[in-house]
N, C-alpha and C positions, 0 to 999 in steps of 0.2 A: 550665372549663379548670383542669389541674392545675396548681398551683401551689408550686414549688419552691424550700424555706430556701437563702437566699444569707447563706453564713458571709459578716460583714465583718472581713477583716483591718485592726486598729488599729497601725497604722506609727505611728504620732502617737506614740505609746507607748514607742515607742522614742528615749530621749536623747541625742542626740548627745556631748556632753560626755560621759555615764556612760558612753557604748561606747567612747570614745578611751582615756577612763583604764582601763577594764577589759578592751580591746588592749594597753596596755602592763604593767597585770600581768599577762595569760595569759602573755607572750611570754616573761619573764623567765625562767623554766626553760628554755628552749628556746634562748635567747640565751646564758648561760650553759655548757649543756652544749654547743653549737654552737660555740662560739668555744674551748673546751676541746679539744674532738674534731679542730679545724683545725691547733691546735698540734700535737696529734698526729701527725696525715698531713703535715702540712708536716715532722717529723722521720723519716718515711719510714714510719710503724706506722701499720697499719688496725684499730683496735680497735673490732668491734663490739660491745662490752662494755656501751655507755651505757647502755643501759636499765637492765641491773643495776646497775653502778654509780649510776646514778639512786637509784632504789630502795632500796639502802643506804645512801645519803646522806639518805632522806628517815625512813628507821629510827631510824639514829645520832642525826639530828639531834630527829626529834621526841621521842626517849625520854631523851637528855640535858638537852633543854629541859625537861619533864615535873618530871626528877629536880631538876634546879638550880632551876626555875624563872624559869629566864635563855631566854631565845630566842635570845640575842645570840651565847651559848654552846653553842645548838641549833646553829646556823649551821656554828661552828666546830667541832663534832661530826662532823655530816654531812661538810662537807669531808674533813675527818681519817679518818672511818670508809670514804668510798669510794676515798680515795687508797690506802688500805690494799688494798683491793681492787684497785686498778690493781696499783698495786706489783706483786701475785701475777703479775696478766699481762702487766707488764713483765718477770719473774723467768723465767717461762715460756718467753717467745718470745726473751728478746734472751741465754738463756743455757744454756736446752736447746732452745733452737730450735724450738719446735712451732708447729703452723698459726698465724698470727694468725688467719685466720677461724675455726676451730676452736674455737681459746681462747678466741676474744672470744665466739662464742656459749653455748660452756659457762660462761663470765664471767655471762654474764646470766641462765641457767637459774640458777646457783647463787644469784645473788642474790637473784632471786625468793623462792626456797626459805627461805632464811638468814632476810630480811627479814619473811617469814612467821611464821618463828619467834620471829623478836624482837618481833615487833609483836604478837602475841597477849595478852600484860599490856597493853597500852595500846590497846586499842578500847575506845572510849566517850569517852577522856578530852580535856580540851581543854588546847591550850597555851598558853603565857605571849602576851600581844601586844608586837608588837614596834613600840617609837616610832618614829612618822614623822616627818621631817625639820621642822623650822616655819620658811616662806619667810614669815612675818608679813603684811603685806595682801596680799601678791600670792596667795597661796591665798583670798582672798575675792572675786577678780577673778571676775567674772559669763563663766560655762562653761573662760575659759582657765584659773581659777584649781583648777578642778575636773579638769581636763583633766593639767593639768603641776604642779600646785604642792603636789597632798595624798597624795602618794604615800609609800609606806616608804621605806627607807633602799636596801634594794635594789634598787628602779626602776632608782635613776638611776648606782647602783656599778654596773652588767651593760653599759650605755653606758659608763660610764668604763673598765671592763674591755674592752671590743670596741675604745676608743682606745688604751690601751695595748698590747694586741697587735697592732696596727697600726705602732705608734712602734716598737716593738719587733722586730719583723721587718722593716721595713722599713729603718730608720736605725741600729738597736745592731750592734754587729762580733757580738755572740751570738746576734741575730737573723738573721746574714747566715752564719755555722757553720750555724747549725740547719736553714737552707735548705741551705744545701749538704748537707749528711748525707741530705738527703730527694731531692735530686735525683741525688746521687752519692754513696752510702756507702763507695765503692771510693775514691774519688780525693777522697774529704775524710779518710779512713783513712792514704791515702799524703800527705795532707800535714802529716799528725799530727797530727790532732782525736782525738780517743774518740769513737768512734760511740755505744759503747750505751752509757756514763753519761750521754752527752747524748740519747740515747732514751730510757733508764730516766727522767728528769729531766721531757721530752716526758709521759710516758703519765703520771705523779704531778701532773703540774699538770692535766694533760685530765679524770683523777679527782677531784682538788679539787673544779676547776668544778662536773662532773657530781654533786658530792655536793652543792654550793652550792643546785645548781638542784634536786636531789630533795627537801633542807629547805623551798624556797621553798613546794613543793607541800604540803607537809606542812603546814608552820606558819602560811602565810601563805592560799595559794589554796583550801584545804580547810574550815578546817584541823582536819584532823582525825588517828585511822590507820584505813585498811581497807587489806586485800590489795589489790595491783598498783594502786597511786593513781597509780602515774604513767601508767598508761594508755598507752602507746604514746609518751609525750613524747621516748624518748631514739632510739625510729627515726625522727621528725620531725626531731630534731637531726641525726641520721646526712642526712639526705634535704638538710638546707639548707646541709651543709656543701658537697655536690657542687654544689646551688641556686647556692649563694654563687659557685662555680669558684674555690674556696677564699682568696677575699679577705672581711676582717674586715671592712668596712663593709658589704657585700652580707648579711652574717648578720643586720643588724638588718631588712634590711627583708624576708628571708623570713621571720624569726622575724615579723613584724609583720603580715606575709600569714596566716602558718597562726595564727597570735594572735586574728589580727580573725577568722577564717572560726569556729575555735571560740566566743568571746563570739557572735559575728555568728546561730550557727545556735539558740543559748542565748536571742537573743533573739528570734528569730523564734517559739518555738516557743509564748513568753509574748505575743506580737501574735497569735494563734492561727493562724500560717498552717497550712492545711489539708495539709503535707507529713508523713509518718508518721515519728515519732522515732527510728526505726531509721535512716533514710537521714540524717536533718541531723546524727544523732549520728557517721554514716562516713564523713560529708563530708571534716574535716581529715584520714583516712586515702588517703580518693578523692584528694583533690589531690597527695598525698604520691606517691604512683604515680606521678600525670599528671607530674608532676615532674619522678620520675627516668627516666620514659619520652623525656618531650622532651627532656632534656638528653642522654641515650643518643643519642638520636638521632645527632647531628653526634659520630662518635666520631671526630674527630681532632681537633676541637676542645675534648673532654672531656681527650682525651689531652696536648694543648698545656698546658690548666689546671693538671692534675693531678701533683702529684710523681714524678717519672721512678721514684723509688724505693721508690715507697708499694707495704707489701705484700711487699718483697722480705725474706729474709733474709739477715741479714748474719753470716759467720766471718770474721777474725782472717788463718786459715789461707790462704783463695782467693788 
């Protein structure tokens, strides 16, 4: 009788504790440009830019880090260099008026491009590390301390930032303009707001983020530079913003969903399950679809979520 090798899959192999903490830093680029991308559209702009802006924040920041030797000044690099980049398609759309879809895709082809160029002296090289925070014995707490307690500085700044734009649109009078301008740029115009300094304002903080989270990738989760490292992170952020129905708590836990599915397929593929690399690697793309397919779905209820005004453009003149 023929007798046939039975691969054993070693799940055993997999650490519970190492996959939580290594969920919570996949996420953090994802969490970052996500909660960036919400302030966005909640001021009424659809910028699908993120990716490129990613990717130039992840330029900026590793080749500043590089030069200085500072990561800490990588950080504020990348922010600075993709805000720059916002800026342009803030400039674009809130003043000669061109597509925001348009923009924001050419936004990101150009990134690419740019980012390519810049990164080509720094393949090979490694960057500065950057200190993690010391919670003293509670990091030597058996699995929880491994879990929550030995993480960088940005872990736990991307949660404090998803709180603060929460406090902040929800309870500040600048957060309750800013919603207004995204649900009605006509009748936050007639009661004398500035729409587009307060959308020009929107799209440089959504860049910030975006440049935050393309460093994270660079310096921290790689870290390294090759072409396109962010791999698709900044249409994953676009995806969790709609996920979210644009409330800031809801972004941690889709960012934490597509977090855990990439570690999750990284680790399967080391328990040797018998699935071919191709498919675990398009996994967090597959869901990303599934995503924005179910939430299409109930389109009135997408439409209730979503800013009345996201998308539109706004004259002066009308």
């Amino acid at each position: 009788m023929d007798q046939r090798a039975v691969e054993i899959v070693d799940l055993s192999a997999i650490n519970p504790a190492v996959l939580i903490a290594a969920i919570m830093v996949a996420a953090v680029p994802i969490i970052l440009a996500a909660v960036g991308e919400l302030v966005v559209e909640k001021a009424g702009v659809l910028n699908l830019g993120v990716e490129g802006m990613m990717i130039m924040g992840a330029v900026c920041g590793f080749a500043i880090a590089i030069e200085t030797q500072n990561a800490a000044l990588g950080f504020v690099g990348g922010a600075f260099g993709a805000m720059m980049l916002s800026l342009v398609f803030g400039l674009l759309t809130q003043f000669m008026m061109t597509n925001q879809v348009a923009t924001g895709l050419a936004l990101t082809l150009f990134g690419l491009g740019l980012s390519s160029l810049i990164g080509h002296s720094y393949v090979g090289k490694l960057p500065p590390d950057l200190e993690k925070i010391s919670f003293g014995p509670l990091a030597d707490l058996p699995a929880v301390g491994r879990m929550f307690f030995q993480h960088d500085t940005l872990v736990y700044l991307s949660i404090l930032i998803v709180g603060l734009v929460w406090a902040f649109l929800k309870f500040s009078r600048m957060g309750l303009i800013l919603r207004a301008v995204g649900e009605s740029h006509d009748a936050a115009h007639a009661l004398g707001y500035r729409v587009i300094p307060i959308r020009l304002l929107a799209i440089m903080f959504g860049g910030a983020m975006a440049g935050l989270g393309g460093a994270y990738i660079a310096l921290i989760r790689v870290p390294q530079w090759t072409d396109g490292i962010t791999a698709g992170a900044g249409w994953i952020a676009l995806a969790i913003v709609v996920f979210s129905s644009w409330k800031p708590w809801r972004i941690l836990l889709g960012a934490y969903i597509f977090g855990g599915i990439t570690v999750l397929q990284l680790n399967l593929q080391a328990a040797g399950v018998r699935i071919p690399v191709e498919y675990l690697s398009m996994s967090p793309y597959l869901l990303t679809i599934l995503v924005l397919v179910i939430m299409s779905a109930d389109r009135k209820r997408a439409a209730l979520a979503a800013p009345a005004s996201l998308g539109q453009i706004f004259h002066t003149t009308r």
